[in-house]
Each structure stands twice: as C-alpha cells, then as structure tokens.
N, C-alpha and C positions, 0 to 999 in steps of 0.2 A: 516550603514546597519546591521550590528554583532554588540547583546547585549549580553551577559555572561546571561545564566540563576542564579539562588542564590544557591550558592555549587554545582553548575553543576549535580544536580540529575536529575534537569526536561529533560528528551529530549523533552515534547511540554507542553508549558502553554499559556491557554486564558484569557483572562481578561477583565471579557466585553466584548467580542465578538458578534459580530451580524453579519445578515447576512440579506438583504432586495433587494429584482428582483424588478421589475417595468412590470406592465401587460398596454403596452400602459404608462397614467401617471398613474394605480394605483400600489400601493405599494401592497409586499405580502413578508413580514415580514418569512421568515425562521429560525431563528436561533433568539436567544430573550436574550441578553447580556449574554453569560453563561460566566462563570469562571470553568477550570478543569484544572488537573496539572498531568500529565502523567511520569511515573520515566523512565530514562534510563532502558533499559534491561527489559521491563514490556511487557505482556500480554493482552491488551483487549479487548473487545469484544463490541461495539455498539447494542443494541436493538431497535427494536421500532417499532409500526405501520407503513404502509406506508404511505408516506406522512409527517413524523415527524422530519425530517431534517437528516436522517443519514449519508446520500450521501454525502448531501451541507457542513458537518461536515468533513468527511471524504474529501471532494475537499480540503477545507484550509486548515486541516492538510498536507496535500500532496501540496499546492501550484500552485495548478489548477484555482484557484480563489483565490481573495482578499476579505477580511471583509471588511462588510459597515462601523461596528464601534468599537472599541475595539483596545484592543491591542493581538498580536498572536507572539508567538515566538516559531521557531523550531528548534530544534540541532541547539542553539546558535544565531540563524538571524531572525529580526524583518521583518515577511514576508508580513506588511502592509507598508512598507517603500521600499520593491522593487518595480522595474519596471516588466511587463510581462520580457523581455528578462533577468532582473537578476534571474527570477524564475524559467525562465527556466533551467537556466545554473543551478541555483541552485537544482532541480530537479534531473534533470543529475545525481548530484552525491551523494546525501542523499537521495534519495528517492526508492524502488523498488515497483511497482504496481503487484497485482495478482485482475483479475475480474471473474466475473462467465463468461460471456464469453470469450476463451482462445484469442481470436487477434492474433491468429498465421498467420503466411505469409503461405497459401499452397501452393506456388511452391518452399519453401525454405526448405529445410531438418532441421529438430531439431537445430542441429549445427549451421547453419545458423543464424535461427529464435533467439538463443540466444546470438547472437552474435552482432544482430543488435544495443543494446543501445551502444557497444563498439565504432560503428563507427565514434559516436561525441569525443572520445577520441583520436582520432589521434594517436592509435597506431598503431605497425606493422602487417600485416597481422598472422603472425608466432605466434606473444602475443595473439592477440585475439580469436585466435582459440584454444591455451591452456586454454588459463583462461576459454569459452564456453565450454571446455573438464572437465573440473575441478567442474564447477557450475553444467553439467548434470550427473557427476559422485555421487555431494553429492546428488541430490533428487534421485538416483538409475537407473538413464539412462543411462548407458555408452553405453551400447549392442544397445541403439536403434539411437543414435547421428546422423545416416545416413539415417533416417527413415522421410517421408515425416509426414505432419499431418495424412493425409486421412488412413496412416497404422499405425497410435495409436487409443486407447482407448480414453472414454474422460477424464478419471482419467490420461493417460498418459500425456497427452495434455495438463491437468493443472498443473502438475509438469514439463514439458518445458514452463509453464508461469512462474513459480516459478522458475526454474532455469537459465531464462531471469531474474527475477525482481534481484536476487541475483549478477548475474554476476559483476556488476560493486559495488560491496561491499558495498551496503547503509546502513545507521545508522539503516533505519526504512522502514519496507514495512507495506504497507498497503493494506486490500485485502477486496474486496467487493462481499459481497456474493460466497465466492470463494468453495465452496461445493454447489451453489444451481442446477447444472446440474448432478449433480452427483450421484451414487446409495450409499447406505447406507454405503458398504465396501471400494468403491473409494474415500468416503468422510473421511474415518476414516486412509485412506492412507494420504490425503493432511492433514490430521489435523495433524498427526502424525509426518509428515514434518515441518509442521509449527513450532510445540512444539519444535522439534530437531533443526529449528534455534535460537527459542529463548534461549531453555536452553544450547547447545551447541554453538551455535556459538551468542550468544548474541546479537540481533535483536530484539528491541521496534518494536511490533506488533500490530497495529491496526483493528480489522475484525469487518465489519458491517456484522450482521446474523440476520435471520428470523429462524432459526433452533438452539434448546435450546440445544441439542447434541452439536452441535459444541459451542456454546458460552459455555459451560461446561470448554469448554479446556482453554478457559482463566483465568488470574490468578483474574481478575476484569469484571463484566458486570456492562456496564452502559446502563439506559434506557432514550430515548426520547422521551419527548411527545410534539407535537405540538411549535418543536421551545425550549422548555426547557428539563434543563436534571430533572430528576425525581428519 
C-alpha cells in the first residue's frame, strides 16, 4: 500500500491520473490523465472555471475519492491501491480539511467542535482537550474556546475550522474555497493563517480559489481547464 516518493520531496504526485463519473452509462470524463508533482512544505493554489475539475482534484488529493486511472501517491501511500476503509484511516491522520462552508457542530462550543477529529484517536479525554487548546490558541482563539458558533464571526468560525483541520497534526491540509464567505479583511486574516502554517509550522497546502488575492498567497497557481492543467 506505501510507495516511497523519489528523494521524499514529493508530498503528492499524479501520473496519469484521471478521473471519469458515469451519468446513468454515460461517461463524463473530469480529470484527463494529468501528471503534477507537488513538494513537501509547498504552497498552492488551484484555479480554474467552474466546472473544470478543481474539486474532483482536490477530493484525490485528500482521499475522498479514488482515480479512474493513473497512478496517485500522497505523503508516501499509493491511494489507488486502498480500500475506502484504509482511506479513511488514512485520512484521519494526514489529512486536515478547511471548506468555505465552516461544518461546525452548533450546539458544540469551539473546543468541542475541534476536538471532534481526536475522537477517532482513542485518546484520554484530559489529551484531547489540551491538544483542542493548543490548536485554537495557534489560529488566535484562546479567549473565545468556550464560545458556541452562533457568537463568532464568520472569519472566527473559519479559523475554528482551521483549528480543527490542524488538531490532529496533518502532513497537508487542504482547503476549498476557504475565504469565499468571507469579507475582504476576514479573508486576509485566514490567508494569513494559512501562510503561518505553512511557513512556520511546515504544512503542504493545497487551496482551490476563484479569488486571485488569495491564490496571490501561494507560492505556485496552477490552472484548470476542462479536466487538464493549463
């Protein structure tokens, strides 16, 4: 199931990848063999009309889905060669998602709501509440950990998704459209977040954006068109 990338720089390389739904029996073709090679510790940012695969790109990297065809390998493991339930496990623990909409639990308080991926970790209650303390502290939420959704901002609300996707220490988050609910200054708060884990805490980032301000902040934009990259 674990391939070794070549010198362990790549955290994600495709090769050949495709991506192909079925409407009834017809076929509708997404993703059209790409090959991309993404480094450890990197930046990027996804473009592209709608419609042009960024999403269905973004799910494989993340292991939401499986390639039609090709080969995909992420932080080390051939993720056309698992089953749903090894993806997931694997998921679990390399992966952190941020979305444009936040998925908070509203009857859960901040703390809570970041606490939730921990519970597949079978640790003690006492750990997962530190470490939930530790993750709202770095995106600048300590003051508010006791705070339901419905009394944050939306800018607040997506930095307790952010400090959910972090909690459980993934290789690589990935974030879709993660500023498009956003106002111009709350957006330039998450970006600024974002940056600070990559360059500080060394985080392979992947953000699919419609907004060329944020894909700015990447260190790479890559464009899609209809299925290829461009």
């Amino acid at each position: 199931m674990s391939e070794a990338t070549n010198g362990a720089e790549s955290m994600i390389r495709l090769q050949g990848v495709g991506k192909t739904f079925y409407r009834g029996k017809e076929p509708l073709e997404v993703l059209k063999s790409l090959d991309l090679d993404i480094a450890e510790g990197a930046f990027e940012a996804l473009m592209g009309p709608s419609g042009s695969g960024k999403s269905t790109l973004l799910n494989l990297i993340a292991g939401l889905d499986a390639p039609t065809s090709g080969k995909l390998i992420v932080a080390g493991s051939n993720l056309g060669e698992m089953s749903e339930g090894q993806r997931a496990a694997w998921r679990a623990s390399t992966i952190g998602f941020v979305f444009q909409t936040y998925n908070l639990l509203p009857v859960l308080k901040a703390v809570e709501n970041v606490e939730l991926p921990l519970l597949l970790a079978k640790l003690p209650a006492a750990e997962r509440r530190k470490r939930a303390e530790i993750a709202l502290e770095v995106v600048g939420l300590k003051d508010r950990m006791d705070h339901l959704p419905r009394q944050l901002s939306g800018g607040q609300e997506q930095r307790v998704t952010i400090a959910r996707a972090i909690v459980t220490d993934p290789k690589i988050i990935v974030a879709d459209e993660p500023t498009g609910d956003l106002d111009r200054d709350s957006a330039n708060d998450i970006l600024n977040l974002l940056e600070r884990l990559n360059k500080e805490f060394k985080k392979t980032i992947v953000m699919v954006t419609h907004d060329p301000a944020a894909a700015e902040r990447a260190s790479i934009v890559r464009r899609l068109d209809k299925g290829n990259l461009v």
